[in-house]
VOPAGU-2260 file (C-alpha; in pm, 1 decimal, decimal comma):
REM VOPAGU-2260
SITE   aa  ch    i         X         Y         Z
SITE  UNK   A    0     597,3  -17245,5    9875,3
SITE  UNK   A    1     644,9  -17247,7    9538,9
SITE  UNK   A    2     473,4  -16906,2    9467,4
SITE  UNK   A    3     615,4  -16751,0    9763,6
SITE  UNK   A    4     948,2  -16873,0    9580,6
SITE  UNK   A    5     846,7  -16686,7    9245,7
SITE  UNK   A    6     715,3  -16333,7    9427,7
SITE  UNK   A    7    1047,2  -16282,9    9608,1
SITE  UNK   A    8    1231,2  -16411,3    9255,3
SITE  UNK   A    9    1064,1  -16130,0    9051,0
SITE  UNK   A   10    1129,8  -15877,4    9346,2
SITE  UNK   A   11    1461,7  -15975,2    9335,2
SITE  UNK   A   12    1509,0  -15926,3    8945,9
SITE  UNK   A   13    1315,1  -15597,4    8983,0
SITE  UNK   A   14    1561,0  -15475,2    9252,5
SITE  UNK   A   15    1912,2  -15626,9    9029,5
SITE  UNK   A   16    1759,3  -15436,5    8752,6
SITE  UNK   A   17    1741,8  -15083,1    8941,9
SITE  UNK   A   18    2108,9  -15176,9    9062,6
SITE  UNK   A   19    2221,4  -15185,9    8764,1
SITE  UNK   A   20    2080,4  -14877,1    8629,1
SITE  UNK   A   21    2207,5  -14692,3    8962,5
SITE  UNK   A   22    2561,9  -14810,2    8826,0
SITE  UNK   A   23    2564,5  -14758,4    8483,9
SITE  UNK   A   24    2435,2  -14404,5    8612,7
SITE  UNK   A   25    2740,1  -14342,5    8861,3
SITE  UNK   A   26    3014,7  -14347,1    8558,9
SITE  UNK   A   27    2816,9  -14032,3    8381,1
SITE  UNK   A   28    2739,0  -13863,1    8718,4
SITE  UNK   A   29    3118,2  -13840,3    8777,2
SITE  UNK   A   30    3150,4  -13651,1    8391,9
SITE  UNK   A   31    2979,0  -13559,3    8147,1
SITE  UNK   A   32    3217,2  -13734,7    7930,4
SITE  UNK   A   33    3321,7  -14135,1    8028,4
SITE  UNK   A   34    3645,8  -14074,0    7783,4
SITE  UNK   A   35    3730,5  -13772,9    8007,7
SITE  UNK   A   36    3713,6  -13974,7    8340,7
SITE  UNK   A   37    3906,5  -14252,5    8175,5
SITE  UNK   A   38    4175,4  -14085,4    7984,7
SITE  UNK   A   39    4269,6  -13881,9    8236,6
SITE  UNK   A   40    4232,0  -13449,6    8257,0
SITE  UNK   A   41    4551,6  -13413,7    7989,5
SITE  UNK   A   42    4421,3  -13589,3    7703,6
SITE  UNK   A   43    4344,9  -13387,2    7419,6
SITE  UNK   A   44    3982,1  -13332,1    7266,6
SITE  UNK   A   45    4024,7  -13582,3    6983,7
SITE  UNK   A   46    4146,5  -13859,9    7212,4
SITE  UNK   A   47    3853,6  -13837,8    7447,1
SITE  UNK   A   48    3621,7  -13831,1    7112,7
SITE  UNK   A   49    3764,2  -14127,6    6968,7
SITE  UNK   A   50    3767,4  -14298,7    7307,9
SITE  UNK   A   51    3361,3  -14200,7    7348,7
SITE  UNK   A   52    3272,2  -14331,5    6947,8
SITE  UNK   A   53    3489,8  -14624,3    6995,1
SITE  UNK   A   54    3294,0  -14669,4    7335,0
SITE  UNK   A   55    2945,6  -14619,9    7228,5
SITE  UNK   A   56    2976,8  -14282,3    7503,4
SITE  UNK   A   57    2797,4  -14047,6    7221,4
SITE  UNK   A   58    2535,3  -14300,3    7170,0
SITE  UNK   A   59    2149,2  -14177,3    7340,2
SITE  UNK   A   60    2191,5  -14300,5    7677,7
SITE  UNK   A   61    1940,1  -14521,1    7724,3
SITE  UNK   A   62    2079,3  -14676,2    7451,6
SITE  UNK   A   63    2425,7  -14722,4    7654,5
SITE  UNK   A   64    2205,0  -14857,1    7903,7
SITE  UNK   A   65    2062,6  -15124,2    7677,0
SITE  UNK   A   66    2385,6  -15239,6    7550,6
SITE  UNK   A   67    2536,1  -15187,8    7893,1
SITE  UNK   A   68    2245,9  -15499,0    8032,4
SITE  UNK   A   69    2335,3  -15704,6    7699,4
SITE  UNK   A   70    2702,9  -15668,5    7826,5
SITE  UNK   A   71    2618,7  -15773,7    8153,3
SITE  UNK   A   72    2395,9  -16093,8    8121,3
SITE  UNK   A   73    2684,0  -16190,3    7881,1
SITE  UNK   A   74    2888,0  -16151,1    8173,4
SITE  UNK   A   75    3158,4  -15869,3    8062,0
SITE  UNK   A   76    3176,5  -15621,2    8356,8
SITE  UNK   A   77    3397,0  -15400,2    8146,2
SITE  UNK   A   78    3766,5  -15336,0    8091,2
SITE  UNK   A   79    4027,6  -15210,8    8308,7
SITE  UNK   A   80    4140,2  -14960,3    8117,1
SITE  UNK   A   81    4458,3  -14899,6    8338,7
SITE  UNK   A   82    4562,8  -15266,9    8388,9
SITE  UNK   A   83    4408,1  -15316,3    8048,3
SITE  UNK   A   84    4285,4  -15639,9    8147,9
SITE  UNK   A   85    3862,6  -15748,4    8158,7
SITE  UNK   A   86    3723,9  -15693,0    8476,6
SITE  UNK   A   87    3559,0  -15981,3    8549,2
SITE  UNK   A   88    3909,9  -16158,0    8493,9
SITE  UNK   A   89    4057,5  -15920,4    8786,2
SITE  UNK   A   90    3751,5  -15975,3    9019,8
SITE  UNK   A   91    3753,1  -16388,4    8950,6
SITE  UNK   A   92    4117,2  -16424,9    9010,2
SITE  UNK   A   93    4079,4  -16237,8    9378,0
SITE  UNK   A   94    3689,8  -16296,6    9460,2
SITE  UNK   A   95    3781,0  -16705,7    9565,9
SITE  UNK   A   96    4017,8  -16579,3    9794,4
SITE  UNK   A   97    3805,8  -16309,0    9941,0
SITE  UNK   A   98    3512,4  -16522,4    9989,2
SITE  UNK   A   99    3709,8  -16787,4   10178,6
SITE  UNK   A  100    3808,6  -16538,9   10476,7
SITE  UNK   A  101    3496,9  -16400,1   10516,6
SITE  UNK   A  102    3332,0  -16769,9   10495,3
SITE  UNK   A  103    3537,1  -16863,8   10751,8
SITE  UNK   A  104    3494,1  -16510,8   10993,5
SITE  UNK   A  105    3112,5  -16572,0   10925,3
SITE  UNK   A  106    3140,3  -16940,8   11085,2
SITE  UNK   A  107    3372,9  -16814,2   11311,8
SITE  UNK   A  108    3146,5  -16582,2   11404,3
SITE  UNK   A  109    2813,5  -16807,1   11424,5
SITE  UNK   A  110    2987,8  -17050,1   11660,9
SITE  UNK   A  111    3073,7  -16822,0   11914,7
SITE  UNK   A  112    2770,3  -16608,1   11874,0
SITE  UNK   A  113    2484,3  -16857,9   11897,5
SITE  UNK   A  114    2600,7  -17070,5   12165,3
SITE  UNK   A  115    2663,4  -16714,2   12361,1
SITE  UNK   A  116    2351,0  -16566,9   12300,0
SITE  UNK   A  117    2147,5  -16863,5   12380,2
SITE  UNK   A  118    2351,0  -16851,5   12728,0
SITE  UNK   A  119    2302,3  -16510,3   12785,9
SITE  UNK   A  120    1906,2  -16549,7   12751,9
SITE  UNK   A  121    1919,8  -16799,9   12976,5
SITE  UNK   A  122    2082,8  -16676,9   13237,2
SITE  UNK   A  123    1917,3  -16357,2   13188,9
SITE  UNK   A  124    2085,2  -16050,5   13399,7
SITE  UNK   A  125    2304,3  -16279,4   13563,8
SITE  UNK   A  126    2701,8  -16153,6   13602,5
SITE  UNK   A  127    2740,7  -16368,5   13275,9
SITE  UNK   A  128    2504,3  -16190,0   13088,2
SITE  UNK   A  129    2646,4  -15837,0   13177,9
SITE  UNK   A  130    2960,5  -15889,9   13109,5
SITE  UNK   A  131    2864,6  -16075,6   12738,0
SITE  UNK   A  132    2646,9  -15752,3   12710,7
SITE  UNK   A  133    2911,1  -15475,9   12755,3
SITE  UNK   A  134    3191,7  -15645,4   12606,1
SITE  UNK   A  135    2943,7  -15670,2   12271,5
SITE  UNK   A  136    2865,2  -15283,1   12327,9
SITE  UNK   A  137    3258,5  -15215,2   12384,2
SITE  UNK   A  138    3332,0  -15464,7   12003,0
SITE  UNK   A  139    3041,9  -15312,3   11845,2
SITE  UNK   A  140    3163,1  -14961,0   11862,0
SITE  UNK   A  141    3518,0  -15042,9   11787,6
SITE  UNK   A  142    3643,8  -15000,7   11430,7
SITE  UNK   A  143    3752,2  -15291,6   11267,2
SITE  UNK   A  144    4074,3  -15095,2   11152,5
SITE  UNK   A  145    4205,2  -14998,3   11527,2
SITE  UNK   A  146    4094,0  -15384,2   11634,6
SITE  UNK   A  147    4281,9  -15516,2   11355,5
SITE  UNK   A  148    4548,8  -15259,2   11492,9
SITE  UNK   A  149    4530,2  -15402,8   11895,9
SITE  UNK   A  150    4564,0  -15746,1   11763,5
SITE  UNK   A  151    4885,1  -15671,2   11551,2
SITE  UNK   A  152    5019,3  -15519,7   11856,5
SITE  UNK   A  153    4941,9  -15820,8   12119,0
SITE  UNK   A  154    4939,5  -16113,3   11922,1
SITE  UNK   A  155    5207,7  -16011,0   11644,1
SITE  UNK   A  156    5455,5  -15769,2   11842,5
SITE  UNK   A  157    5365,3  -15816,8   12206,7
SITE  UNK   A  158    5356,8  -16188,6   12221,2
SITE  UNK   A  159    5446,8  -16325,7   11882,4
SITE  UNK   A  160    5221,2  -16601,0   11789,9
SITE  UNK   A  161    5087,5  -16498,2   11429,2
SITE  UNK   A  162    5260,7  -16288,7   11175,9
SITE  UNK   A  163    5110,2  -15923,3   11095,4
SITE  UNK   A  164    5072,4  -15980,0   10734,4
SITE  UNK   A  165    4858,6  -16276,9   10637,8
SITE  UNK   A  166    4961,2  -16496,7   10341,9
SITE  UNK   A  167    5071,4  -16352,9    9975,0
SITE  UNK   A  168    4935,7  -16718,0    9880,4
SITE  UNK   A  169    4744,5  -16698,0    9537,6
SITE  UNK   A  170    4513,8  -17033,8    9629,1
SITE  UNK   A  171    4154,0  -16965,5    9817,3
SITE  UNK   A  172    4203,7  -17226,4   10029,0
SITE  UNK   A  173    4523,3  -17067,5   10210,1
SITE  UNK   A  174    4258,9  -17041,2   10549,8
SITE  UNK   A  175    4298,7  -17402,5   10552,2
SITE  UNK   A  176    4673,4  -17445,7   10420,4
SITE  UNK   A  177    4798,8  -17147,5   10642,4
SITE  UNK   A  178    4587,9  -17083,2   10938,2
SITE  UNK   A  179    4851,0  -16882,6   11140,2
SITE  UNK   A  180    4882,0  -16655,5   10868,6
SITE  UNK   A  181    4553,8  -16584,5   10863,4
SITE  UNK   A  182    4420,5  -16646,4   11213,9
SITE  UNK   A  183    4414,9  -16269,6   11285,9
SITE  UNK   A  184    4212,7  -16134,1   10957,2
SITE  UNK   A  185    3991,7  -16413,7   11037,7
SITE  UNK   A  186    3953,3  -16313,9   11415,1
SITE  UNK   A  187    3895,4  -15938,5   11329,7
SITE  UNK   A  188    3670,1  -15959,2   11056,0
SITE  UNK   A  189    3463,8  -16278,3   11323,3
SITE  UNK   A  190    3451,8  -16022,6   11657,0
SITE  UNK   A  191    3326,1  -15741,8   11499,1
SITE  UNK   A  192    3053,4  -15991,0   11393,1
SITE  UNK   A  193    3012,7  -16179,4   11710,7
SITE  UNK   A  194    2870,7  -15909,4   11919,4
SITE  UNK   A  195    2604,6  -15840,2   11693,2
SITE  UNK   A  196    2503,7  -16199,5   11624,4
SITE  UNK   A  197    2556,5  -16250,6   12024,3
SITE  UNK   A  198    2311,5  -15971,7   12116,7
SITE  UNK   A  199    2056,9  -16076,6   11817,5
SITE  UNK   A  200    2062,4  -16409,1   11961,9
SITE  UNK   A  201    1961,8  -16288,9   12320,2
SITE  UNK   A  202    1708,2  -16120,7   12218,5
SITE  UNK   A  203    1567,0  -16435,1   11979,1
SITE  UNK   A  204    1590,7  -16635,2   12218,3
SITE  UNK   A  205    1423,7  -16448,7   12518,2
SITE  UNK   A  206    1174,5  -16418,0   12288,0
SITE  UNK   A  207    1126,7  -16782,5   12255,7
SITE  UNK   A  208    1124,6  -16862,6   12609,0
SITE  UNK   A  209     798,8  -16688,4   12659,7
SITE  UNK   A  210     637,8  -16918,8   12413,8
SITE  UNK   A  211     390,1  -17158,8   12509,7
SITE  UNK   A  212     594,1  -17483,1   12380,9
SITE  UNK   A  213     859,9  -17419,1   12589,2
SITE  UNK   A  214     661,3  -17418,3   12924,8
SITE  UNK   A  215     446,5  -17716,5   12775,5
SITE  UNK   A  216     810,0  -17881,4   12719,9
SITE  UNK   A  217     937,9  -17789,7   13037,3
SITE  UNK   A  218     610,3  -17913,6   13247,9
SITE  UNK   A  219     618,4  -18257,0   13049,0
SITE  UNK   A  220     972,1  -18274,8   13227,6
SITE  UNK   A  221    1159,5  -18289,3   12926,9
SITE  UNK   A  222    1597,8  -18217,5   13002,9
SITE  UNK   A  223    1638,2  -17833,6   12967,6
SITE  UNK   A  224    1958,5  -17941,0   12743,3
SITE  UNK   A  225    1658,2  -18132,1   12502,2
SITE  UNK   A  226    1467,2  -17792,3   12518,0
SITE  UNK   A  227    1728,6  -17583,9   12397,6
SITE  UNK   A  228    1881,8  -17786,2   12139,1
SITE  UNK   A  229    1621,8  -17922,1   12033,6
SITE  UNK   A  230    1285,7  -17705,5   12103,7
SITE  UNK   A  231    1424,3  -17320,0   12113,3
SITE  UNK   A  232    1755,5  -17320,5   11927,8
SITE  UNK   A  233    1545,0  -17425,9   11574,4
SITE  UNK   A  234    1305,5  -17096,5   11626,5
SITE  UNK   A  235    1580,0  -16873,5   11788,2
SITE  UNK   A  236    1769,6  -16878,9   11475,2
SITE  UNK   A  237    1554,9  -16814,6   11231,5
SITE  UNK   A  238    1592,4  -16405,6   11258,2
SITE  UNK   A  239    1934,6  -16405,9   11291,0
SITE  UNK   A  240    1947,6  -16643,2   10957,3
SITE  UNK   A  241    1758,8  -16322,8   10793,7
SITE  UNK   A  242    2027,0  -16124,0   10953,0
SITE  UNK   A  243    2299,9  -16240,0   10816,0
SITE  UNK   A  244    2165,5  -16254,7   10460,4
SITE  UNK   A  245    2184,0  -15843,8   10500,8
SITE  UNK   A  246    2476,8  -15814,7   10616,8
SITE  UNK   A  247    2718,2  -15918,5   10294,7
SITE  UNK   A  248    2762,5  -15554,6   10276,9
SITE  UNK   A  249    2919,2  -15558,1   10585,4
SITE  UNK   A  250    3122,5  -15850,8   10495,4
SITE  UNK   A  251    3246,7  -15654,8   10153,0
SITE  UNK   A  252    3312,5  -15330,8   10354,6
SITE  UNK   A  253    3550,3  -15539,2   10652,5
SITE  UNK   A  254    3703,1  -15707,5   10367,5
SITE  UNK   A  255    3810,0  -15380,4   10267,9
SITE  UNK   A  256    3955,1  -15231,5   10566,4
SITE  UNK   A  257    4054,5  -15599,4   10677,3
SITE  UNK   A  258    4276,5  -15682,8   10367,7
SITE  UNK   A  259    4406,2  -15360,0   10324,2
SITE  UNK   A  260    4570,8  -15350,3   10708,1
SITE  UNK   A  261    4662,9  -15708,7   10656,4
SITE  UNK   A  262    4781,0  -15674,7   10299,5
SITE  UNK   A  263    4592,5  -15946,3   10166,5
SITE  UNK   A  264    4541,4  -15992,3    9777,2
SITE  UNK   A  265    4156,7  -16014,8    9780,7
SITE  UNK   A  266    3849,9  -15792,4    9632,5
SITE  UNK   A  267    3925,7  -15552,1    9927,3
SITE  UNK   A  268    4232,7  -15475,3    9810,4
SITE  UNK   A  269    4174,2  -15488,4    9435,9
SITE  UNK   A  270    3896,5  -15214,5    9544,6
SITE  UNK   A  271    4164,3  -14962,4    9748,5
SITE  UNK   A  272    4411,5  -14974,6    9469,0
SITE  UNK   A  273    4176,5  -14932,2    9198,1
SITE  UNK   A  274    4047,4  -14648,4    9385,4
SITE  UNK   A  275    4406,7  -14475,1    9387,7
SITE  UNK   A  276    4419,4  -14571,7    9028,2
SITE  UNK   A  277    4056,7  -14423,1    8940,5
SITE  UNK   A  278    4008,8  -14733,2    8802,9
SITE  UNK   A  279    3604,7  -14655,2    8751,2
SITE  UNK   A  280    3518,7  -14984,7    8540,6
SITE  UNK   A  281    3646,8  -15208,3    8858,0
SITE  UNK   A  282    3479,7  -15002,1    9095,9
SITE  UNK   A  283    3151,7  -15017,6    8951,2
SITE  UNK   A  284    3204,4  -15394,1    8903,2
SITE  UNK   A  285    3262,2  -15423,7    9282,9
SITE  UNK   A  286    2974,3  -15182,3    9336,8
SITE  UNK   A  287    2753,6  -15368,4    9094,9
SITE  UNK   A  288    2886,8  -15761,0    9250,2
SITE  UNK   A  289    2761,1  -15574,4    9589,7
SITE  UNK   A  290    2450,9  -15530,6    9538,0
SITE  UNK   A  291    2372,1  -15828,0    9375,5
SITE  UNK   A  292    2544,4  -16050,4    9674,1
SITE  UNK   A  293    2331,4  -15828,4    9926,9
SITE  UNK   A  294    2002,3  -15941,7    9683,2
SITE  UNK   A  295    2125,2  -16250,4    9667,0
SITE  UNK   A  296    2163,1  -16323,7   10048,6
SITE  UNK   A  297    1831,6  -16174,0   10103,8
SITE  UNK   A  298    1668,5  -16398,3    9874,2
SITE  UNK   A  299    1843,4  -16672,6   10021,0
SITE  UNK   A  300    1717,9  -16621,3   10362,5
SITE  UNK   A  301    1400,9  -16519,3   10281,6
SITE  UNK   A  302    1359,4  -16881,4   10094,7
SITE  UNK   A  303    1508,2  -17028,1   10416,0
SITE  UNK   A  304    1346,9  -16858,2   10680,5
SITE  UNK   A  305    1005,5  -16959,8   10445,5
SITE  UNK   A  306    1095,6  -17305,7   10479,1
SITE  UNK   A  307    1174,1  -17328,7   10832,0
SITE  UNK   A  308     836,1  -17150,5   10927,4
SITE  UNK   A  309     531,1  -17217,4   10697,7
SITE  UNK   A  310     339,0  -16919,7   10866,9
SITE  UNK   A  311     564,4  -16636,6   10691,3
SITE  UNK   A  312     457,5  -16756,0   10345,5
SITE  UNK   A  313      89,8  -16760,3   10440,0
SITE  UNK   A  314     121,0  -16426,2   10580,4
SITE  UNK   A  315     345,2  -16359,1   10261,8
């Protein structure tokens, strides 16, 4: 285990490491000169000079790219050069409060889903399962933007149970504090979720009940609640546990669209507006925090999955 630990480690740190060169890459690609893209199109020659030799910009650039890793595993992201305020103070003061609402749409999510999915592969093509089916087709294919929309209009206009803006709180922990306020950025960023995790589930699961220890279990007698819980749901979960280690992308991206609609102050947000600004230093911080979360996660479940089932680090 411990090896198969160390392999994916190093893959990893290989795969952070071409991240960050695709970054550091994306602020020349946009200009030729960094000082142009941050002053703006009316500053004057000698400004964007100054700005580039103050930089290090008219250093070699693999140079830059050397002192741009020193920079990093120091942990300075960079400066906003609008809000002239470090980057990594911008993205720590939201990130705690972005984190907590898709935490909570992820567990949302994973206790509707797995419960579901087990259900619908047990009751295989019964009215149940076509019904769970479609309506995960019809969530699937719905943008999280015009859901967010529908739920604004029944649950915030239509029959007014939750407000349409979620909480201007500053504190992480404003899920727990505020729930109404947030119960319908938590729901849309969850369903969107659900019927993916539901359908991954069925077909898990299915899978499972084929195996041979489940009709050993079930001609020892054993309670087909026992089986489930304890036999099949173990073994069921175990792809959709490397599933949702690649999808924090997907979390970052409906945490966009998500706090934007519902005008909450997280890393969604902070993303949009830097965008109007052209804030490039935060968006290649967000860009950068991406990819290492989506490494991360993978990692993560790779380790887990590992531990759960011994044969995927002997075949590893």
């Amino acid at each position: 285990m411990t090896w198969y630990v160390l392999r994916r480690l190093a893959v990893s740190l290989l795969v952070l490491l071409g991240i960050s060169a695709v970054v550091f890459l994306m602020l020349h690609l946009v200009s030729d000169s960094p000082g142009r893209v941050v002053l703006g199109q009316r500053a004057s020659p000698e400004a964007v000079a100054d700005f580039n030799r103050e930089h290090g910009f008219d250093r070699p650039v693999v140079a830059q790219y050397v002192g741009y890793l020193g920079r990093l595993l120091h942990g300075d992201l960079g400066r906003s050069y609008k809000l002239n305020e470090d980057v990594g103070t911008l993205l720590a003061r939201n990130a705690g409060r972005s984190a907590m609402v898709s935490l909570a749409g992820l567990v949302l999510a994973l206790l509707i889903a797995v419960p579901l999915g087990i259900l619908q592969a047990v009751r295989r093509n019964s009215v149940v399962d076509r019904v769970a089916t479609a309506a995960s087709y019809v969530l699937y294919a719905t943008p999280s933007f015009l859901l967010g929309l529908l739920l604004i209009a029944v649950f915030s206009q239509t029959i007014p149970i939750f407000p349409a803006e979620a909480s201007q709180s500053h504190s992480p922990w404003v899920v727990f504090t505020d729930p109404r306020a947030m119960a319908l950025p938590v729901i849309t960023l969850a369903v969107t979720s659900i019927a993916v995790f539901a359908q991954y589930q069925r077909s898990a699961a299915l899978d499972q009940l084929g195996q041979d220890y489940i009709r050993v279990a079930r001609a020892k007698g054993l309670p087909e609640r026992l089986i489930l819980t304890r036999h099949l749901l173990r073994n069921a979960c175990l792809p959709l546990v490397m599933l949702v280690g690649t999808l924090v992308p997907t979390l970052l991206a409906g945490n966009l669209i998500v706090e934007s609609l519902f005008n909450y102050p997280g890393l969604g947000l902070l993303f949009l507006n830097s965008l109007q600004r052209e804030d490039y230093p935060v968006l290649l911080a967000y860009t950068l925090i991406g990819g290492v979360l989506t490494v991360a996660g993978n990692f993560v479940a790779d380790v887990v999955v590992a531990a759960a089932d011994r044969r995927i680090e002997l075949s590893a």
